[in-house]
N, C-alpha and C positions, 0 to 999 in steps of 0.2 A: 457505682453511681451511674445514673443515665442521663445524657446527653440529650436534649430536647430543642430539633429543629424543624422547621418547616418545611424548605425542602432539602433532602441532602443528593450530591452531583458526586459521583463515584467517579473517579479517573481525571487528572489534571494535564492532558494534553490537549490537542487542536480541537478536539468536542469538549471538552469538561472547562475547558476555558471560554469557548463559545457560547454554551449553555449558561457560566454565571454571568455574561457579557449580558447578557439578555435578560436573565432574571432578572440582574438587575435594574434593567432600563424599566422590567415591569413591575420594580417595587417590593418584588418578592424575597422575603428571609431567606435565606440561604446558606449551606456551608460544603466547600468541594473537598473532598480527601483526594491525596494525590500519595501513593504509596511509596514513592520516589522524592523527585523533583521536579517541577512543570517541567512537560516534555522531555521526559529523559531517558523515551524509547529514542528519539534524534538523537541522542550524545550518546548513549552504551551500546545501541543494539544495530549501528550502523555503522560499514566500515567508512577508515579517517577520509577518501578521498571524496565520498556520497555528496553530490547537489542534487538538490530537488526539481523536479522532471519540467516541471512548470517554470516559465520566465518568474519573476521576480513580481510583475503588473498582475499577475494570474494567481500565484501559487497564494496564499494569504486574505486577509479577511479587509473588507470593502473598506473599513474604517480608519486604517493603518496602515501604512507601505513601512519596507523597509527600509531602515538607517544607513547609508553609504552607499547603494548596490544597487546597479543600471536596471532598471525595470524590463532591458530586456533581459538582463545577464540570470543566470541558477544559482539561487541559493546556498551557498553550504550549510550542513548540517546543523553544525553549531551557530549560524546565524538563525536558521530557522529557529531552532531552542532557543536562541536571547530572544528572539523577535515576542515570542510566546511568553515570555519573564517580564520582558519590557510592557508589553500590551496588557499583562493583568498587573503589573505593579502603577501603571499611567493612571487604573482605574480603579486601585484599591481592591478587588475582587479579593471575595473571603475565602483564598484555599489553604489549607495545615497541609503542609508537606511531612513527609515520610510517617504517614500513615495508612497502613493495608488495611482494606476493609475484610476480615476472613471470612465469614459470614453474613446473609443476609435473610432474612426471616420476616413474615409477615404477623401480625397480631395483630386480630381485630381489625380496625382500620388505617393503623399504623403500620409501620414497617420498624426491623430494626437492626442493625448494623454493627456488626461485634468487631472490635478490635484490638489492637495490646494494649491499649490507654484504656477503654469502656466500651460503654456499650451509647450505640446513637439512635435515639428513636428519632422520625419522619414523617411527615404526614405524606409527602412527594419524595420518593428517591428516581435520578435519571442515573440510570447505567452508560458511561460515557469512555469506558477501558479502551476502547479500540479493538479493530479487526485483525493485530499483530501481537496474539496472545500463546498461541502453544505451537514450536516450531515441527513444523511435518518432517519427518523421512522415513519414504516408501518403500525403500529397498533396502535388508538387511545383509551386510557387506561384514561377514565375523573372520577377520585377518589384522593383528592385531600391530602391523607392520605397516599398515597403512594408515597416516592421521584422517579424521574424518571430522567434519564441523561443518554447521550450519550457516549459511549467510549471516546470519544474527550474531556470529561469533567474530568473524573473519573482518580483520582491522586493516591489513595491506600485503603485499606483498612478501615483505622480510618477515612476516608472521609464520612463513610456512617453508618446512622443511627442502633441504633441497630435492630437486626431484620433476617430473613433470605434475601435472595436476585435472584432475576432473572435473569441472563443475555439471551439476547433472538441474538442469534447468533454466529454460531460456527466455524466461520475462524479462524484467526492466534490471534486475538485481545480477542473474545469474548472467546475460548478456553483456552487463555492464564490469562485473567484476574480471569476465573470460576477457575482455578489452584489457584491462589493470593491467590483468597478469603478462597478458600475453606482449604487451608495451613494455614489461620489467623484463623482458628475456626468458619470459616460464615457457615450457612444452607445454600447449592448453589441448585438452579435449574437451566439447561441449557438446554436452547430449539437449537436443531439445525438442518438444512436444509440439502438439498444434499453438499456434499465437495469432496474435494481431501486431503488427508492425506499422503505425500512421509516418507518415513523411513528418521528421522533426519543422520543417517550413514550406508552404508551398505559393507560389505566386507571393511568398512576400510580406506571407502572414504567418505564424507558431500554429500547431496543430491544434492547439489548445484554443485558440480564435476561430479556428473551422470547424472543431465540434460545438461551437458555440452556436455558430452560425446558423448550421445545419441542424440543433437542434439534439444533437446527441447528449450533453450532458442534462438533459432534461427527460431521456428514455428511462418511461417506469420499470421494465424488467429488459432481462439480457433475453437474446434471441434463444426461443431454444435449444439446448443441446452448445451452448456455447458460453454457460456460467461457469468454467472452468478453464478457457482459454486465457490465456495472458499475455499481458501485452506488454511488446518492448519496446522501450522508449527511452532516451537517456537525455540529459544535457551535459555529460562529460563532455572535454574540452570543447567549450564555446556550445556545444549542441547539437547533434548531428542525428539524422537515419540511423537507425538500426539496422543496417543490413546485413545478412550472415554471410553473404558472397563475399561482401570487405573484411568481417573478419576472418575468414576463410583465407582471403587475400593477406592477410596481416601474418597469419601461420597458424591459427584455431583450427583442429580438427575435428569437423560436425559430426554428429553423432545422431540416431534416430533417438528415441525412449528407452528410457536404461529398461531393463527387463532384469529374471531372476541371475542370482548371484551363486554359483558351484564350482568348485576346482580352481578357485583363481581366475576363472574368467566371469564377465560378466556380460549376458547373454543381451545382445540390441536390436529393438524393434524394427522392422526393413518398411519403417514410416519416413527415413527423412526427407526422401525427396516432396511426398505429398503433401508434407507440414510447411515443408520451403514454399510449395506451390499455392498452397492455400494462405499463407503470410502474403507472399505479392496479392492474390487476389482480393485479400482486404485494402492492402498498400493502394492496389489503381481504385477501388471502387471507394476509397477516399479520395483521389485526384479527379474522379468522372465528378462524384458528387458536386464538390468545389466549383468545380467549372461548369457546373449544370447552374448553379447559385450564382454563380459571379455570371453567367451570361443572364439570368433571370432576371437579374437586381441592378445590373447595367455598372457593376462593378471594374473603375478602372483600374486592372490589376495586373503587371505585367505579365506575361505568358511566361512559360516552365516547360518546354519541350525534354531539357535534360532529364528531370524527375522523371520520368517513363524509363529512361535508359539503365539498364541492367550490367552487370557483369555475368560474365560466364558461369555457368553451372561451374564449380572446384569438383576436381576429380573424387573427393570425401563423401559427394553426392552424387556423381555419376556410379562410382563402384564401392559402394557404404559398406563400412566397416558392420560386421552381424555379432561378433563373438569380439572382447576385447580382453586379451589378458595383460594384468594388469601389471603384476612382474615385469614382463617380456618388454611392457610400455614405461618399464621406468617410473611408474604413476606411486607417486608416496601418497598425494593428498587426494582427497573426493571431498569437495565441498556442494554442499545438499544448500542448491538456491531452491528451494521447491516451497515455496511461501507457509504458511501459518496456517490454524485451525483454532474456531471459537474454544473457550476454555470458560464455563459460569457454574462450572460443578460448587462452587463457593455461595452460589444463590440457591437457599432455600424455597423455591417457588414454584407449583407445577404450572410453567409458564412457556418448555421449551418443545419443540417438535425433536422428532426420533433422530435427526441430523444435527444438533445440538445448537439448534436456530432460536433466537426466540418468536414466540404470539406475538405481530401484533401489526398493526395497519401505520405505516408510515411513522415507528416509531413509538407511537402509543399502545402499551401491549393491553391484552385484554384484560389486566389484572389492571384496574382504577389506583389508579398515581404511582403506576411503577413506568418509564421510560425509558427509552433507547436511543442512543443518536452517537453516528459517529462509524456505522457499521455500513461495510458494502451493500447499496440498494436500497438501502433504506428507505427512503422516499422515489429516489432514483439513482440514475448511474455515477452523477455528481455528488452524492452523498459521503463518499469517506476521504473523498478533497477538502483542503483547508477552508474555500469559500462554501463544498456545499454541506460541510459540518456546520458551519455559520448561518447559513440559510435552513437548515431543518429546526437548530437549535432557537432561531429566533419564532419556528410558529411551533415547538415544544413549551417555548416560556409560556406564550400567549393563551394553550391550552393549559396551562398550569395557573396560570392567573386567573383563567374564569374557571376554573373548576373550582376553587375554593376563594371566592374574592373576599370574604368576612376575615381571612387571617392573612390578609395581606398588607403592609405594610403601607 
């Protein structure tokens, strides 16, 4: 039998909840499949300590605040998942949970959507999965003695064998996690790449208010040569910098770019000092900014002399480790924080570029009432944030409501 909807919204998390938020406001039929449970990349695919990076005022959709939890304070996890439960059940929103969409096929001018129940035709489908679809690892590491796992795996500490431990990547995740460990009493090595490091507060305001300010979360693309930097940022305990010198301080030992893997060692790129250098150089050229803006706008904001103040280069970065054997280091575990890659092999549609991207200008792909929202960049930098999933999804409805207004409700 076939299922006969108007539009159908793939994926029940912070976009596919967003996107029926908004259909609905504009009247339009709708149905989400969520192949899980709303948001249940928050609950399984995150370890148990994880708050979200954003204050509580920030991180969430303009319409809704969260239930108990200081608007400055970070989310956990599974708040964030109720918060997403609670805001589509307040509004009745049409999504069928634990249903995978496996397919997706166009015909004619419909579209259509095969699943283990049926099949679902559409006149409108938004693809709304999210940018945390197929877990990356770079470096193949074949020693069968050593456990290996993905951020996406990794629940806490007592999860992992005795032993010291690797993380090989230093965003918000792999940073945050080498923090855990290394506060549980683990031996941590962190290997990490180029990044962006913004001050968790400066003058008094969350980082997240200063790219507001300045205009960053409204940048339509990333600077060249720099869509593949990451940035680390945390709101573990209370909130703080990322700095690598404090974890350095703490007992992490930094690491450049893991490189190839032979004989039990695993060979390290002689990058760290320049990734450490170029991290501060973004860190100040967020505090000039700020205070270029707060002098322009006559902003009374207290002054922040200490934010400039560094700790020492750690010996890890003056005399870096090149070759690390892993034996020798006691190292049982190597957890691969090295983020995600698109995964739409399941969409029947010649719709994607040779990098597994899809077509299409700010969401709307070139293929008429097929959609996207929810993906880095999409519109812009704000895009695969809770508010700015909310903000594309609200002018995806809008274009979906005049494109066919005669079957809209």
């Amino acid at each position: 039998m076939i299922e006969t909807v108007h539009t159908l919204v793939i994926g029940g998390g912070q976009a596919g909840v967003a996107t029926s938020a908004h259909l609905q406001k504009q009247g339009v039929p709708h149905l989400v499949l969520e192949r899980d449970r709303i948001a249940e990349r928050w609950r399984s695919w995150r370890w148990d300590s994880l708050v979200a990076n954003g204050p509580a005022w920030h991180d969430r959709f303009p319409e809704a605040e969260f239930d108990a939890i200081d608007p400055n304070a970070f989310a956990g996890k599974e708040a964030v998942a109720d918060y997403f439960v609670r805001f589509a059940s307040d509004r009745n929103l049409p999504i069928r949970e634990g249903v995978a969409v496996t397919k997706l096929e166009r015909q004619g001018d419909h579209f259509r959507a095969a699943t283990a129940t049926g099949t679902i035709q559409a006149r409108n489908v938004v693809v709304a999965t999210g940018p945390f679809q197929k877990p990356v690892i770079p470096t193949v590491i074949t020693n069968p003695a050593i456990t290996q796992l993905h951020s996406n795996s990794y629940r806490n500490p007592g999860q992992l064998p005795d032993g010291a431990v690797l993380v090989v990547g230093a965003g918000s995740s792999g940073a945050q996690i080498a923090e855990e460990l290394v506060r549980a009493g683990r031996r941590v090595f962190l290997s990490l790449g180029p990044h962006d490091r913004p001050p968790r507060r400066y003058r008094g305001q969350d980082f997240v208010w200063w790219l507001g300010k300045l205009g960053k979360w409204d940048m339509k693309a990333p600077t060249p040569g720099t869509e593949h930097i990451t940035i680390a940022v945390s709101g573990a305990y209370g909130g703080h910098t990322m700095d690598f010198r404090r974890l350095a301080a703490l007992g992490v030992t930094l690491l450049g770019r893991a490189g190839p893997y032979s004989g039990g060692k695993l060979q390290i790129a002689a990058d760290l000092a320049q990734n450490i250098a170029a991290g501060d150089r973004n860190y100040l050229s967020v505090l000039d900014e700020a205070d270029a803006y707060a002098a322009d706008h006559g902003l009374d904001l207290p002054e922040d002399p200490g934010a400039r103040e560094f700790l020492p280069l750690p010996s890890c970065v003056t005399d870096p480790i090149l070759s690390l054997d892993l034996r020798a280091e006691g190292i049982s575990t190597i957890l691969w924080a090295t983020g995600f890659k698109l995964d739409f092999g399941w969409i029947d549609i010649p719709v994607f570029r040779e990098d597994g991207r899809p077509r299409h200008t700010d969401g709307v792909s070139e293929v008429p009432g097929l959609y996207f929202v929810g993906l880095p960049w999409l519109s812009c930098r704000g895009s695969a944030f809770i508010w700015g999933a909310w903000r594309d999804a609200e002018r995806l409805a809008a274009h979906i409501a005049m494109r066919s207004p005669q079957t809209v409700a």
